[in-house]
N, CA, C and O atoms as a Maestro MAE file, in Angstrom:
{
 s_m_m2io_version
 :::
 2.0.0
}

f_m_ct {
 s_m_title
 :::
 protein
 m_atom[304] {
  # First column is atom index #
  i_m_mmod_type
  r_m_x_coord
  r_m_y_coord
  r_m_z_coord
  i_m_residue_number
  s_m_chain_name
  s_m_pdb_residue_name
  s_m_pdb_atom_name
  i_m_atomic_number
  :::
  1 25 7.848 -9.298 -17.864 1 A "UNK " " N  " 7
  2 3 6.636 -9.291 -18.646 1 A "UNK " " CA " 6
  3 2 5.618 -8.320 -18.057 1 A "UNK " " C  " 6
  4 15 4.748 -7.850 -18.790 1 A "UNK " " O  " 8
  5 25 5.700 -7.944 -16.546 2 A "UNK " " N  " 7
  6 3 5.025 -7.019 -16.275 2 A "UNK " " CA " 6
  7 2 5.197 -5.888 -17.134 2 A "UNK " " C  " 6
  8 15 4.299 -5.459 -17.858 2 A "UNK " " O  " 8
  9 25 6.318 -5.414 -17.060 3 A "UNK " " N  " 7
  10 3 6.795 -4.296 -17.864 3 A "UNK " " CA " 6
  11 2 5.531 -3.754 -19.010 3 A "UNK " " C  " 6
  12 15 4.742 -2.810 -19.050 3 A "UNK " " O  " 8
  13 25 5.941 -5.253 -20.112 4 A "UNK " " N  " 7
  14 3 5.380 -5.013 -21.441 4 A "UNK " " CA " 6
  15 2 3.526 -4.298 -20.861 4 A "UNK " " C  " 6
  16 15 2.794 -3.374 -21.216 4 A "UNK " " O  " 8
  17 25 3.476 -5.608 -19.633 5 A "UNK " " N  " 7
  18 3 1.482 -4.993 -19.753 5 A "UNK " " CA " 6
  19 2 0.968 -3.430 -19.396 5 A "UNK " " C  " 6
  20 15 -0.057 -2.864 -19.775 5 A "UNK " " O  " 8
  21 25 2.081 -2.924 -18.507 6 A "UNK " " N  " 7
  22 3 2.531 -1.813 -18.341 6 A "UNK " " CA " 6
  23 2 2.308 -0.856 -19.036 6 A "UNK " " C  " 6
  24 15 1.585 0.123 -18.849 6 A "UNK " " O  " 8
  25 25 3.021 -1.181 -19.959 7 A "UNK " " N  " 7
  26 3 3.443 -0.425 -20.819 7 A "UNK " " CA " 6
  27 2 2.415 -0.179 -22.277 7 A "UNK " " C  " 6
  28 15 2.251 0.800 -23.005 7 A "UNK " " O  " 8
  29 25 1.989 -1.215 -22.278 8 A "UNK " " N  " 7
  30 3 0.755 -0.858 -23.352 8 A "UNK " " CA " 6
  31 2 -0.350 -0.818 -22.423 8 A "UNK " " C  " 6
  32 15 -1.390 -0.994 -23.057 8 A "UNK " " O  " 8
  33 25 -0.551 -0.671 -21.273 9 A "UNK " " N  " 7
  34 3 -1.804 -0.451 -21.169 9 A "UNK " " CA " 6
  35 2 -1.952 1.329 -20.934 9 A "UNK " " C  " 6
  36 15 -2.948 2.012 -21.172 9 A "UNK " " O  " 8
  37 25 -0.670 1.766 -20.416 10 A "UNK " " N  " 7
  38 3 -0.375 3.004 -20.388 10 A "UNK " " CA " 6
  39 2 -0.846 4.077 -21.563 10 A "UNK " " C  " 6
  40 15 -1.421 5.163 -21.633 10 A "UNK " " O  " 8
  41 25 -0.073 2.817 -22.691 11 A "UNK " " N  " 7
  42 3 -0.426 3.803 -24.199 11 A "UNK " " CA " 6
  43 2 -2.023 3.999 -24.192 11 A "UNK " " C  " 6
  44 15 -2.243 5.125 -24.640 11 A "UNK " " O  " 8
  45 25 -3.407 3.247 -23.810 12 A "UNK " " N  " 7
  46 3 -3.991 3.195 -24.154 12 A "UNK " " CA " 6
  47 2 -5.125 4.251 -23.420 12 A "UNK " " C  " 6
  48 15 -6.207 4.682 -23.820 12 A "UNK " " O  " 8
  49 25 -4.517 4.414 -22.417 13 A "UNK " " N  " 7
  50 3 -5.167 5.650 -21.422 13 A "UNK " " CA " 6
  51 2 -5.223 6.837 -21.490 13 A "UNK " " C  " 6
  52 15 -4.411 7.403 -22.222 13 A "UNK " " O  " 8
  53 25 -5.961 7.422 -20.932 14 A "UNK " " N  " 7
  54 3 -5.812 9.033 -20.850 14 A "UNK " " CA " 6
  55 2 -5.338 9.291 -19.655 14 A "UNK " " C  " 6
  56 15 -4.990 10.472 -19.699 14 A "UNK " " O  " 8
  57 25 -5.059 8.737 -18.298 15 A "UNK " " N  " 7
  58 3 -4.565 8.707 -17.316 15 A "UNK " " CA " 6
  59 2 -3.588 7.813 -16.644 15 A "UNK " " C  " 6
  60 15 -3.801 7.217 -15.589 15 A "UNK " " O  " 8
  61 25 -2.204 7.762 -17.534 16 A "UNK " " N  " 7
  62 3 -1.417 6.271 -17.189 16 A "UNK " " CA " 6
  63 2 -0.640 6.822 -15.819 16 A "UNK " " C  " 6
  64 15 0.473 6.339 -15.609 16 A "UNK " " O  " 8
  65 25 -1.096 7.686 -14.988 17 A "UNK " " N  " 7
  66 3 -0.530 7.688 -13.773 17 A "UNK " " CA " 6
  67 2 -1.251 6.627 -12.589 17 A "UNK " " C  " 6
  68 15 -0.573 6.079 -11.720 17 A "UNK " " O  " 8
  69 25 -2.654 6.458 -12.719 18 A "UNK " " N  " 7
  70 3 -3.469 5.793 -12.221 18 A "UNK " " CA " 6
  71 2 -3.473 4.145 -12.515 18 A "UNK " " C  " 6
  72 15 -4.009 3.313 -11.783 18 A "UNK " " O  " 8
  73 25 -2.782 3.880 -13.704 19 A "UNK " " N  " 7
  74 3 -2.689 2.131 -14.179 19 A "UNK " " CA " 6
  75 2 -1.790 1.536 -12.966 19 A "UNK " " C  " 6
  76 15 -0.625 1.911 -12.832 19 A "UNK " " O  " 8
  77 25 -2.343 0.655 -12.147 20 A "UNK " " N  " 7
  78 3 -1.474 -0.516 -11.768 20 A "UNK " " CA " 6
  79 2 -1.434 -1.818 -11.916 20 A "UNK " " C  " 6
  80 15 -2.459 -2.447 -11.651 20 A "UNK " " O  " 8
  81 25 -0.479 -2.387 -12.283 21 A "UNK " " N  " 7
  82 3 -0.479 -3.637 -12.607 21 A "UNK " " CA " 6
  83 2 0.409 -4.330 -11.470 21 A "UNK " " C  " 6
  84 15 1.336 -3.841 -10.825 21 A "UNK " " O  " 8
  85 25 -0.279 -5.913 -11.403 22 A "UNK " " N  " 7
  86 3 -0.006 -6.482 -10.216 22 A "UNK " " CA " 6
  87 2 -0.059 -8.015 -10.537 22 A "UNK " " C  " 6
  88 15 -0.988 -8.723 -10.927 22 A "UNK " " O  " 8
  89 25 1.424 -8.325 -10.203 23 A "UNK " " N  " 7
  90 3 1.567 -9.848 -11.237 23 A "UNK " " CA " 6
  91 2 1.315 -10.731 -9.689 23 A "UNK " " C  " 6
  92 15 1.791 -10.699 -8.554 23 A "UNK " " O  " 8
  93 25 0.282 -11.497 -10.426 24 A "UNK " " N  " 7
  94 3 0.051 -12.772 -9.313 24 A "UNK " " CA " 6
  95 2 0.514 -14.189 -9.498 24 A "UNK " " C  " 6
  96 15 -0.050 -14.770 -10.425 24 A "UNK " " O  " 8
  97 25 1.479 -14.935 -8.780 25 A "UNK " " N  " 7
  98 3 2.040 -16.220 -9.455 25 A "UNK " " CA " 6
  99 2 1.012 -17.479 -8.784 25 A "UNK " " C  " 6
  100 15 0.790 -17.829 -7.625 25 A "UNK " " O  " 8
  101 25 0.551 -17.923 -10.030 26 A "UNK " " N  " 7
  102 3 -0.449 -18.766 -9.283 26 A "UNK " " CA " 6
  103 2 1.005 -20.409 -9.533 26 A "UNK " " C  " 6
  104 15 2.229 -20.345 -9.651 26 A "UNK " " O  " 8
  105 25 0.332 -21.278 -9.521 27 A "UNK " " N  " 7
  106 3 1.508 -23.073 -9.588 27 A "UNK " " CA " 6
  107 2 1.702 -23.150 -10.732 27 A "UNK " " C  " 6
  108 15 2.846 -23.549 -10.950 27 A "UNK " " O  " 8
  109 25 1.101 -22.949 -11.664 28 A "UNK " " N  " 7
  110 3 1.250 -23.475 -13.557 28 A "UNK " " CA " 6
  111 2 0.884 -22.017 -14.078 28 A "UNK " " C  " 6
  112 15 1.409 -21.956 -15.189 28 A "UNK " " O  " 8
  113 25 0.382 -21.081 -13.874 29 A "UNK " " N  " 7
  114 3 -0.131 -19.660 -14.456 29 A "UNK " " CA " 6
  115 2 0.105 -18.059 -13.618 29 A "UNK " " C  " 6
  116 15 -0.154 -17.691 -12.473 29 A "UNK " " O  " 8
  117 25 0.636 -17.458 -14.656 30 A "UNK " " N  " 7
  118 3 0.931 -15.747 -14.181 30 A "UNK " " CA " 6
  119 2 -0.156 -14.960 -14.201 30 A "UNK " " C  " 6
  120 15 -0.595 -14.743 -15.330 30 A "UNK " " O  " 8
  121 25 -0.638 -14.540 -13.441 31 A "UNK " " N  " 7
  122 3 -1.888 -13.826 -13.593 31 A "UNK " " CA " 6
  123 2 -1.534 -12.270 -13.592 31 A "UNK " " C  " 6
  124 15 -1.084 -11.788 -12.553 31 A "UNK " " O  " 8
  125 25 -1.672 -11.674 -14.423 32 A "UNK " " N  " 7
  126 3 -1.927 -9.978 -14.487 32 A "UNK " " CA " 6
  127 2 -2.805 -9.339 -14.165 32 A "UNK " " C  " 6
  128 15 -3.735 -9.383 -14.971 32 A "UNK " " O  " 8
  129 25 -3.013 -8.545 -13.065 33 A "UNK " " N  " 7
  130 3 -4.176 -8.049 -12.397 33 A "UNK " " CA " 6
  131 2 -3.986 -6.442 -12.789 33 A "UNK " " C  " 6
  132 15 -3.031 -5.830 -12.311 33 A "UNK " " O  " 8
  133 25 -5.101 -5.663 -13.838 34 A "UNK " " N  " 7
  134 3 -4.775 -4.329 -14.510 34 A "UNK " " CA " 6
  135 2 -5.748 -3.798 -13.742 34 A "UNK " " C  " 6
  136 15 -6.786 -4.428 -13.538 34 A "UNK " " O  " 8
  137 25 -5.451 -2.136 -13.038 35 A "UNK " " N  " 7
  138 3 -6.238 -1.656 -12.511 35 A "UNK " " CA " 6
  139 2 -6.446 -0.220 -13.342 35 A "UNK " " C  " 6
  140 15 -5.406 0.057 -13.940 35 A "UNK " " O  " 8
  141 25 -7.391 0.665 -13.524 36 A "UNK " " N  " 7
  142 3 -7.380 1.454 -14.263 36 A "UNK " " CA " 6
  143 2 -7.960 2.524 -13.609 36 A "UNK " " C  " 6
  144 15 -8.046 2.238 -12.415 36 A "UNK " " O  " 8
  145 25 -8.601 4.134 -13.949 37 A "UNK " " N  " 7
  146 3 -9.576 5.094 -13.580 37 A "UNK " " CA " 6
  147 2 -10.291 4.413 -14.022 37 A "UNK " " C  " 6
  148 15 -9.929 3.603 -14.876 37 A "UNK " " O  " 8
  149 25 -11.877 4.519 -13.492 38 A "UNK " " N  " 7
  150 3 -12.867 4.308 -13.933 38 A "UNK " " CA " 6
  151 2 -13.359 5.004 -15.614 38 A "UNK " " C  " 6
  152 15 -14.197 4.646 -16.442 38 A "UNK " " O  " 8
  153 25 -12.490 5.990 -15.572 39 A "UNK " " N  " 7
  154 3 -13.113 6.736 -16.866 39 A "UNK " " CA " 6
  155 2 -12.231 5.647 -18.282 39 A "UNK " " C  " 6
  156 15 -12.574 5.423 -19.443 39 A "UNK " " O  " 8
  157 25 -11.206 5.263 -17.596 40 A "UNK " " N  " 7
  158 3 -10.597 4.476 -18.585 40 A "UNK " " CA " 6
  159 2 -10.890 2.944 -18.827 40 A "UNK " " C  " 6
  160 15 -10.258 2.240 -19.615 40 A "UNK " " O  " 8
  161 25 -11.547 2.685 -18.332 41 A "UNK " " N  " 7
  162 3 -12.306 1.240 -18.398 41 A "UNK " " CA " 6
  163 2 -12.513 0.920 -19.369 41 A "UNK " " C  " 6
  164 15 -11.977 -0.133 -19.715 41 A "UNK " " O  " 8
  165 25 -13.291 1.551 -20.231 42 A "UNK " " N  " 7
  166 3 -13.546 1.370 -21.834 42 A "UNK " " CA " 6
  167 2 -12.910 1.238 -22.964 42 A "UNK " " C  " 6
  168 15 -13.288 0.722 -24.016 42 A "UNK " " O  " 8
  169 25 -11.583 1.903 -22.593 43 A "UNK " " N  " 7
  170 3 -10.967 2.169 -23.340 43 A "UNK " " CA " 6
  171 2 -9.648 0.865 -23.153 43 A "UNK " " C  " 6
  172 15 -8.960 0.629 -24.146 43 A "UNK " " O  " 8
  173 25 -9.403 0.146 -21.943 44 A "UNK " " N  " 7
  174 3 -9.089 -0.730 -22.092 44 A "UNK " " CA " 6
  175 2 -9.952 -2.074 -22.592 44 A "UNK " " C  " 6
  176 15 -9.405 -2.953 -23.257 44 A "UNK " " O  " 8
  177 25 -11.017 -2.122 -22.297 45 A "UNK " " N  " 7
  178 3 -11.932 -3.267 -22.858 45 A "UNK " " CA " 6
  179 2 -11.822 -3.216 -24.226 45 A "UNK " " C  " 6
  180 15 -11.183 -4.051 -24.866 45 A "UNK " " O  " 8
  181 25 -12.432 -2.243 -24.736 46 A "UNK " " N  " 7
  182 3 -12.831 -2.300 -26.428 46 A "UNK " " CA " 6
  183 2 -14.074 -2.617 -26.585 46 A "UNK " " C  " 6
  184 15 -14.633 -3.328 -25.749 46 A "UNK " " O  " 8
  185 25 -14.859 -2.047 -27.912 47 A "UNK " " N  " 7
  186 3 -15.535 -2.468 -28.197 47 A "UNK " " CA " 6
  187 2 -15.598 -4.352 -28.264 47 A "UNK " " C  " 6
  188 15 -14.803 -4.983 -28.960 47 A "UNK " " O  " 8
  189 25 -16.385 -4.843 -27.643 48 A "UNK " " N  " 7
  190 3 -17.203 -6.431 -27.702 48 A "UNK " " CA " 6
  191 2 -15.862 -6.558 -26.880 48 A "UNK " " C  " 6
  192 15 -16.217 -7.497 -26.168 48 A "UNK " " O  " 8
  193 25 -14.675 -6.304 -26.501 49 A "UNK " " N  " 7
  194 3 -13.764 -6.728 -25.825 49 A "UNK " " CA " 6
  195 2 -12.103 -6.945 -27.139 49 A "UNK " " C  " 6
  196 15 -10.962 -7.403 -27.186 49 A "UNK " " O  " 8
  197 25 -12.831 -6.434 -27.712 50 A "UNK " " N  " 7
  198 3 -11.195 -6.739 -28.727 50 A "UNK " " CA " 6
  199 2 -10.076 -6.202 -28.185 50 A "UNK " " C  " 6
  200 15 -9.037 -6.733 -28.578 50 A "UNK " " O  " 8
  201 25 -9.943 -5.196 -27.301 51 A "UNK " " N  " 7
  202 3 -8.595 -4.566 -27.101 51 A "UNK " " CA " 6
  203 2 -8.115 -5.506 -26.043 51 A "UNK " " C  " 6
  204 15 -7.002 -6.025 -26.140 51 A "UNK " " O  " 8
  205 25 -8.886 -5.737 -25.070 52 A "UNK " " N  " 7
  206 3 -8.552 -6.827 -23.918 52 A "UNK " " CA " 6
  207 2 -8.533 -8.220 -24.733 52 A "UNK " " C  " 6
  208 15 -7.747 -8.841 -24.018 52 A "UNK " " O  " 8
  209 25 -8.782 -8.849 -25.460 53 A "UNK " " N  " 7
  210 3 -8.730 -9.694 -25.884 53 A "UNK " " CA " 6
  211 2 -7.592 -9.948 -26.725 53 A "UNK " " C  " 6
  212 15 -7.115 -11.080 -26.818 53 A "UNK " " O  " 8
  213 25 -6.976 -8.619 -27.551 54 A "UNK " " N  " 7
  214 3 -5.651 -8.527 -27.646 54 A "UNK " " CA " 6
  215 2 -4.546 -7.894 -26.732 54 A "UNK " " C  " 6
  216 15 -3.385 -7.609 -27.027 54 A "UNK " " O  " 8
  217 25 -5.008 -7.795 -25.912 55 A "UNK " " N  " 7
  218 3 -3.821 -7.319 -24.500 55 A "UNK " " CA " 6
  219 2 -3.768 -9.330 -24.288 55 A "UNK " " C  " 6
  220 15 -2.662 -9.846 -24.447 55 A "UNK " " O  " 8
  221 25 -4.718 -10.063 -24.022 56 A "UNK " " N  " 7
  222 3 -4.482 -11.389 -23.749 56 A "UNK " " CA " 6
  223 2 -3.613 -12.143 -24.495 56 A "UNK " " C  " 6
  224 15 -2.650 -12.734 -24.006 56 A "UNK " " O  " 8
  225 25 -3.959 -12.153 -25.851 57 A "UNK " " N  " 7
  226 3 -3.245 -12.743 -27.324 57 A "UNK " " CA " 6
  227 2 -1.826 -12.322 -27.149 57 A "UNK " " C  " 6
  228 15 -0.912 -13.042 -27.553 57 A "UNK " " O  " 8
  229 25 -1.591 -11.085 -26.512 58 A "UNK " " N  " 7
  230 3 -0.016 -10.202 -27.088 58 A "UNK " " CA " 6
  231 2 0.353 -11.069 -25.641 58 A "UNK " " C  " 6
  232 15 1.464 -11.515 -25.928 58 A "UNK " " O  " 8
  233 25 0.156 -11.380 -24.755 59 A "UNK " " N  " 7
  234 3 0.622 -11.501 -23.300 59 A "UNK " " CA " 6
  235 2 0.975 -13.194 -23.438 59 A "UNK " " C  " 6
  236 15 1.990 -13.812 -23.114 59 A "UNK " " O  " 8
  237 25 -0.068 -13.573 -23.944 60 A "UNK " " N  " 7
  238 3 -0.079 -15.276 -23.834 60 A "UNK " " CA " 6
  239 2 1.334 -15.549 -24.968 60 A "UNK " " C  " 6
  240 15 2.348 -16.172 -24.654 60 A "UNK " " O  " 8
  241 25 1.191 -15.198 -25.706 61 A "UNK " " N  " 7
  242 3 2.560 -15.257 -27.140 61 A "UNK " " CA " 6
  243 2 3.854 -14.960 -26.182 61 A "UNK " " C  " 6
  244 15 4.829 -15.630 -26.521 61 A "UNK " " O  " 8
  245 25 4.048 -14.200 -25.186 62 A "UNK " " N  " 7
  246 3 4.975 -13.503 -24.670 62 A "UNK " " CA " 6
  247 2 5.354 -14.890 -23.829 62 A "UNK " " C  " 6
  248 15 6.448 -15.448 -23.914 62 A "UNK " " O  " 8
  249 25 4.340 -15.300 -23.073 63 A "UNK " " N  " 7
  250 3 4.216 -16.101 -22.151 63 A "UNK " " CA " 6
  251 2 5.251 -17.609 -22.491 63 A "UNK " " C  " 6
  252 15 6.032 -18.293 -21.830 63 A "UNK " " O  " 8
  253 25 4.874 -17.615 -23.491 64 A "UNK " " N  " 7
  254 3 4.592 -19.316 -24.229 64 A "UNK " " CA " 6
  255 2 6.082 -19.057 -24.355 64 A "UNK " " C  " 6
  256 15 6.661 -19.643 -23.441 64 A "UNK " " O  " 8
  257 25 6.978 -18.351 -25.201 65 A "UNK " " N  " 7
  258 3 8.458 -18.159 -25.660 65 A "UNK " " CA " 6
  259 2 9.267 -18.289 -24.236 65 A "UNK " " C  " 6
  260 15 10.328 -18.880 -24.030 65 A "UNK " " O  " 8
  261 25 8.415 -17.531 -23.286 66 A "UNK " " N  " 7
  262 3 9.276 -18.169 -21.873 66 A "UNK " " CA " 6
  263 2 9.139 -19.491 -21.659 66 A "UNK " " C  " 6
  264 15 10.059 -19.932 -20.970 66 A "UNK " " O  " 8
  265 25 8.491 -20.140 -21.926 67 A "UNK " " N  " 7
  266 3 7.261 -21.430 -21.574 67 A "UNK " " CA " 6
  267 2 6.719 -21.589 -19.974 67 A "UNK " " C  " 6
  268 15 6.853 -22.465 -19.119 67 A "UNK " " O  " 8
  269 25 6.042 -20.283 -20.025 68 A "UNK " " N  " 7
  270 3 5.239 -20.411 -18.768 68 A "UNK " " CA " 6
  271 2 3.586 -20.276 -19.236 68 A "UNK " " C  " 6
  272 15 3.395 -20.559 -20.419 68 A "UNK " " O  " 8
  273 25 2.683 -19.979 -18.648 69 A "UNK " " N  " 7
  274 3 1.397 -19.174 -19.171 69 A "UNK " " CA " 6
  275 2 0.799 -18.051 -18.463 69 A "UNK " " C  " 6
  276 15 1.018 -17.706 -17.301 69 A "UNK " " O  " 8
  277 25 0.190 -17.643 -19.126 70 A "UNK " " N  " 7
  278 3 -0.321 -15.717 -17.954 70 A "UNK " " CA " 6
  279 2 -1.421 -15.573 -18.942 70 A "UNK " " C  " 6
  280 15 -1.375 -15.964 -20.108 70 A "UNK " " O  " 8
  281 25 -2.584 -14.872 -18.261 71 A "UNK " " N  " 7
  282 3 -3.218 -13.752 -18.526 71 A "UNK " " CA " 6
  283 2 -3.476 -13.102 -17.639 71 A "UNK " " C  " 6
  284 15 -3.147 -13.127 -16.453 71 A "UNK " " O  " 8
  285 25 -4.533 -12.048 -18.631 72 A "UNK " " N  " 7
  286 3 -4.402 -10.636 -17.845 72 A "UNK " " CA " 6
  287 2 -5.982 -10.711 -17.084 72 A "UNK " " C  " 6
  288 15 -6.744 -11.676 -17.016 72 A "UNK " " O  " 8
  289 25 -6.106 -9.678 -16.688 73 A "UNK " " N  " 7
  290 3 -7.358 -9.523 -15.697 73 A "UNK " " CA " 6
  291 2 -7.509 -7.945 -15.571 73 A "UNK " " C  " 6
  292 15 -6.705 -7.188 -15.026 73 A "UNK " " O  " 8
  293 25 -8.901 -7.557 -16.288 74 A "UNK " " N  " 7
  294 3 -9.294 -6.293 -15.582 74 A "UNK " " CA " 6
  295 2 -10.079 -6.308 -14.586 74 A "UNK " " C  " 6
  296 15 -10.897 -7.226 -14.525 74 A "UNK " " O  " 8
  297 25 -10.043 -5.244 -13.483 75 A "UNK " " N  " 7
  298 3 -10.104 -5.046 -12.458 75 A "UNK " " CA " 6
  299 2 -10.775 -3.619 -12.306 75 A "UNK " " C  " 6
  300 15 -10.049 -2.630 -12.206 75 A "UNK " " O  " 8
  301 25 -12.093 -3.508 -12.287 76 A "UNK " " N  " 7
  302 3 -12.331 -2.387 -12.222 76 A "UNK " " CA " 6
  303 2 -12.478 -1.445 -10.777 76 A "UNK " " C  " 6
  304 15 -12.738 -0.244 -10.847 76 A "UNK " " O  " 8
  :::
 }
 m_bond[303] {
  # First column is bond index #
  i_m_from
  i_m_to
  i_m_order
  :::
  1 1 2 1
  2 2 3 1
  3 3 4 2
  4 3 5 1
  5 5 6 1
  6 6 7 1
  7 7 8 2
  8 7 9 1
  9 9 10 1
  10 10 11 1
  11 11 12 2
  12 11 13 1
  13 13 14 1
  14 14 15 1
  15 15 16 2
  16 15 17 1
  17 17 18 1
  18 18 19 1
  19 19 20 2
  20 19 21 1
  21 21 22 1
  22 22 23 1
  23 23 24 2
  24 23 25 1
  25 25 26 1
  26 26 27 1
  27 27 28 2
  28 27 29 1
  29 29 30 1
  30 30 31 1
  31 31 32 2
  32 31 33 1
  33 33 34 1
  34 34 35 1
  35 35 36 2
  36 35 37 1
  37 37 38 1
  38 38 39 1
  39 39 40 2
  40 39 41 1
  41 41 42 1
  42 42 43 1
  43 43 44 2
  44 43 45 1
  45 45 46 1
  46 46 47 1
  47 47 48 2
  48 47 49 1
  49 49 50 1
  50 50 51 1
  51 51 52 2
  52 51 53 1
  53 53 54 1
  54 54 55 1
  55 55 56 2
  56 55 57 1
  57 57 58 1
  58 58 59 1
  59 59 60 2
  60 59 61 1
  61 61 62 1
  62 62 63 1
  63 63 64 2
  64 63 65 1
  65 65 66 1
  66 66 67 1
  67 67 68 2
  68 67 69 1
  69 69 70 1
  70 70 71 1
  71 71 72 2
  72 71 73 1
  73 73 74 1
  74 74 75 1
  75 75 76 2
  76 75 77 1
  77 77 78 1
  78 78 79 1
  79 79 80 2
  80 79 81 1
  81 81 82 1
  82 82 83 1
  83 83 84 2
  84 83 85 1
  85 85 86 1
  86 86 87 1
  87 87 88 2
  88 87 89 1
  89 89 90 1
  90 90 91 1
  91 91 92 2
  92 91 93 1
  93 93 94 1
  94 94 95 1
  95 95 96 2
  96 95 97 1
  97 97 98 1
  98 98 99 1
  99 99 100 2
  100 99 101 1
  101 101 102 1
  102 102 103 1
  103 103 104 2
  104 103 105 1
  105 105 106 1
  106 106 107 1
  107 107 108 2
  108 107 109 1
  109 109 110 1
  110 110 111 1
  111 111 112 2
  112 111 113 1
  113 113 114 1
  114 114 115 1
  115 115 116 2
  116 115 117 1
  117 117 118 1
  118 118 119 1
  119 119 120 2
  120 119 121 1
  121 121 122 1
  122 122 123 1
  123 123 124 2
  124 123 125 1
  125 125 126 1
  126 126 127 1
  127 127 128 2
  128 127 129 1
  129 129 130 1
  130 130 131 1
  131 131 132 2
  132 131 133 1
  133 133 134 1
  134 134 135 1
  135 135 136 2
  136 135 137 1
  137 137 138 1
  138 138 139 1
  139 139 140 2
  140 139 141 1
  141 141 142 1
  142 142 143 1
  143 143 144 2
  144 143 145 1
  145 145 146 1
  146 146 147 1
  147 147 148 2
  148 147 149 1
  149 149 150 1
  150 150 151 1
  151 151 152 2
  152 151 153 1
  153 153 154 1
  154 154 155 1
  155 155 156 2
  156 155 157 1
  157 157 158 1
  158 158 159 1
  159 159 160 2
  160 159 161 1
  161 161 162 1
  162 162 163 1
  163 163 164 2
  164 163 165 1
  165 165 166 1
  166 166 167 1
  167 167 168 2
  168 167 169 1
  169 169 170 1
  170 170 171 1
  171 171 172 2
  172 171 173 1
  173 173 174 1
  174 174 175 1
  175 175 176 2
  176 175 177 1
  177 177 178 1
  178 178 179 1
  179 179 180 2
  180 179 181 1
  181 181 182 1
  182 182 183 1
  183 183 184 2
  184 183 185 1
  185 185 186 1
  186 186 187 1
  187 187 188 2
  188 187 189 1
  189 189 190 1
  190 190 191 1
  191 191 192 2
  192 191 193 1
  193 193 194 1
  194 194 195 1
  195 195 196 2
  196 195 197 1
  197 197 198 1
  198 198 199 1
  199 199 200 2
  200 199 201 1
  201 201 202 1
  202 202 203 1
  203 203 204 2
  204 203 205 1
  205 205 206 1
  206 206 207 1
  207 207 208 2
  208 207 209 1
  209 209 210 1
  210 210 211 1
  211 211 212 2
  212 211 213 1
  213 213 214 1
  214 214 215 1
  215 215 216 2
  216 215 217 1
  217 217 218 1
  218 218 219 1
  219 219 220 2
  220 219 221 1
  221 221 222 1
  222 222 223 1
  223 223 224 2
  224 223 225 1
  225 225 226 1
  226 226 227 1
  227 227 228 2
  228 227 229 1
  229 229 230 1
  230 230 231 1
  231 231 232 2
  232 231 233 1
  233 233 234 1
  234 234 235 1
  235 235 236 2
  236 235 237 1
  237 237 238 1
  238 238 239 1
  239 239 240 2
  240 239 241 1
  241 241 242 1
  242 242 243 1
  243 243 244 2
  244 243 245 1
  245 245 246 1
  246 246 247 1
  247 247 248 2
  248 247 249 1
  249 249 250 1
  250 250 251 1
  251 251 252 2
  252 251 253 1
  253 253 254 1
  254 254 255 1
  255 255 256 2
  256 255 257 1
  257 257 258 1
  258 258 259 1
  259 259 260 2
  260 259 261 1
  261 261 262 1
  262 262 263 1
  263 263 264 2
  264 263 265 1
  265 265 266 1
  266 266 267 1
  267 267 268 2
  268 267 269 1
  269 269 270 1
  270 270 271 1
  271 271 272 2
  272 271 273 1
  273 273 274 1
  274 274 275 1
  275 275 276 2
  276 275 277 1
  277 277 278 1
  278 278 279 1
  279 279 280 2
  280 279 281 1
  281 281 282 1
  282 282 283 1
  283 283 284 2
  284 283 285 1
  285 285 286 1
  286 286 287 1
  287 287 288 2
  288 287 289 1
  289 289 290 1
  290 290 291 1
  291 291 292 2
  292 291 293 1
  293 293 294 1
  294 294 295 1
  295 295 296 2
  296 295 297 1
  297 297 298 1
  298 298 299 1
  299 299 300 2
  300 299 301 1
  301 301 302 1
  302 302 303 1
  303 303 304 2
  :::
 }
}
């Protein structure tokens, strides 16, 4: 599942050499820790937060079919 966050967060950049993602296993929850350029910050948030808010939605759906739970986390 790292993969997938990876992988779209890549699409969403102008610099996907700089994205790291860093899966944290907490006891009951997967935590995704997204790191970005600073110039790309925005562009992962979204306006009011919709793009991160659907990076969460697409991740949690992913999550649930395994039956575990995760979200993501930006990290600026």
């Amino acid at each position: 599942m790292q993969e997938l966050v990876e992988y779209m967060v890549k699409a969403l950049v102008d610099s996907p050499d700089d994205v790291v993602v860093k899966q944290v296993e907490g006891e009951t929850v997967v935590i995704f820790e997204v790191t970005v350029a600073a110039d790309d910050l925005g562009k992962i948030i979204g306006r009011q937060g919709r793009i991160a808010n659907a990076l969460r939605s697409i991740v949690k759906a992913a999550a649930s079919r395994q039956g575990k739970k995760a979200t993501v986390e930006i990290l600026s």
